[in-house]
C-alpha positions in Angstrom: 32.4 -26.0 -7.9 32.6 -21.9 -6.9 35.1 -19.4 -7.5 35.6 -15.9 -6.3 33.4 -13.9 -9.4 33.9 -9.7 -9.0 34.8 -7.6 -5.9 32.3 -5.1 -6.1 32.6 -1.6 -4.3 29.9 0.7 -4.1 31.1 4.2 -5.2 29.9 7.8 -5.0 32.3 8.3 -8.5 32.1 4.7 -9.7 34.1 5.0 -12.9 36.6 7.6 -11.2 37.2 5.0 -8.8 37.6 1.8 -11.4 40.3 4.2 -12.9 42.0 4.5 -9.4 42.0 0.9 -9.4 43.3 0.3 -12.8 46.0 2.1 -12.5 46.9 0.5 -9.0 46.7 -3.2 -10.7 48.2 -1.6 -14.4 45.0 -2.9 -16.0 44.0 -0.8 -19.1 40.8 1.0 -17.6 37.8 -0.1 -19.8 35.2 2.1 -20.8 31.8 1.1 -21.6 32.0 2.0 -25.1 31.8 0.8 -28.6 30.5 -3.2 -29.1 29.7 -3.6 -25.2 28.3 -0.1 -24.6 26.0 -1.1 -27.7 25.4 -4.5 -26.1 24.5 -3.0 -23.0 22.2 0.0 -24.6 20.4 -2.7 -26.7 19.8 -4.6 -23.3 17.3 -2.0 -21.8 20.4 0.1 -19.7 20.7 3.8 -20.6 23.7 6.3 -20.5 22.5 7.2 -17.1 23.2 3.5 -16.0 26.5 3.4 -17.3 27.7 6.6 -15.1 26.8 4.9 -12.5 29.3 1.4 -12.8 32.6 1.4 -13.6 34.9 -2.0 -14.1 38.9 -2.7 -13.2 39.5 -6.2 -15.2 43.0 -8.0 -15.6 43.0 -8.5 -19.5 44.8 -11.8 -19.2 41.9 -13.0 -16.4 44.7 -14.1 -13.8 43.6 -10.8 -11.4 40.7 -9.9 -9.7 38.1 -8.4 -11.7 36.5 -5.2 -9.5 33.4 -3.9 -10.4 32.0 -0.4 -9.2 28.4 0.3 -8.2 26.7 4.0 -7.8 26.5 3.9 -3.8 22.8 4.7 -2.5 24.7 6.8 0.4 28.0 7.9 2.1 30.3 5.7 3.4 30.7 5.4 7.1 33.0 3.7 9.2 35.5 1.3 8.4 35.1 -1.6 5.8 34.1 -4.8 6.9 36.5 -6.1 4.3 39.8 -4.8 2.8 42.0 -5.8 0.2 45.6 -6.6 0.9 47.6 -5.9 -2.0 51.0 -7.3 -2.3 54.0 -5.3 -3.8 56.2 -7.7 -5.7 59.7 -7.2 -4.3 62.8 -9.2 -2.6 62.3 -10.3 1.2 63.2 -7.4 2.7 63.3 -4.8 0.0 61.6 -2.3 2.1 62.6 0.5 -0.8 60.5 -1.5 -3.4 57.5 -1.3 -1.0 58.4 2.8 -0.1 58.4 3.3 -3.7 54.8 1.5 -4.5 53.3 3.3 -1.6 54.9 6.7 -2.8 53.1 5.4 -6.4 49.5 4.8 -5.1 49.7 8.2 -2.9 50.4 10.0 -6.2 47.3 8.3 -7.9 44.9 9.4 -4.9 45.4 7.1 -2.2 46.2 8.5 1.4 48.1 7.0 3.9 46.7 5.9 7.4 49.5 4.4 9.2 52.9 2.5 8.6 52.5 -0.7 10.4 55.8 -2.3 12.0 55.1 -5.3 14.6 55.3 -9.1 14.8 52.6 -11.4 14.5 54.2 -14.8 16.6 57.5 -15.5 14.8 56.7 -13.0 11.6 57.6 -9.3 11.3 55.2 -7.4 9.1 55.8 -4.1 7.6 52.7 -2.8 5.5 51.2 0.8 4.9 47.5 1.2 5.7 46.0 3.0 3.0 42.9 4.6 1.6 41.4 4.6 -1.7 40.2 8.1 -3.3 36.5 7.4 -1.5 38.4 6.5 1.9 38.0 2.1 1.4 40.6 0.7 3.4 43.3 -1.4 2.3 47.1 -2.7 3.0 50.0 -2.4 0.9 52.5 -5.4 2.0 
């Protein structure tokens, strides 16, 4: 048996950007400090290393856990991979989903596009977004 383990980003800021993401999921952002940062000292990694990750991790383990790693180089292009993350509202509540996307913009993220179409017998309404360091992702 396999399940899904973290979704890892590579980051220029990684523990600015697992702060971003905290705030977007309302996890409490979690600092390598105290007991783990001891833990993690005590294994061989130095203060140094720490700067360089950063975590986002639902304290009730029902949500993703995203991890954050010190990129070796800019981004370029688009991601490969996006997150879709979905606003929990009434069918049709397209205020709810306004009001989320107003949220995120407030706590970095910029808006690509508003996307209004079909796909076969569905209409979708989502906002494109990018994180602080310009990762793709939808807001539906």
């Amino acid at each position: 048996m396999i399940r899904l383990g973290n979704i890892t980003f590579y980051a220029d800021n990684p523990p600015a950007l697992a702060r971003f993401w905290s705030d977007v999921f309302g996890y409490p952002y979690r600092e390598f400090e105290g007991e783990l940062r001891q833990q993690l000292l005590d294994s061989g990694l130095t203060d140094e290393d720490l700067q360089k990750r950063g975590l986002a991790e639902d304290p009730e383990g029902k949500g993703p856990r995203l991890f954050f790693h010190h990129a070796s180089e800019a981004k370029r292009g688009r991601n490969r991979i996006h997150l879709d993350v979905n606003v929990e509202r009434e069918p049709g509540d397209e205020a709810a989903l306004d009001a989320e996307k107003d949220r995120l913009v407030a706590l970095g993220a910029e808006v690509v596009r508003l996307v209004e179409q079909t796909w076969g017998p569905w209409p979708e309404r989502y906002y494109q977004l990018r994180d602080p360091e310009g990762n793709e992702f939808c807001l539906q």
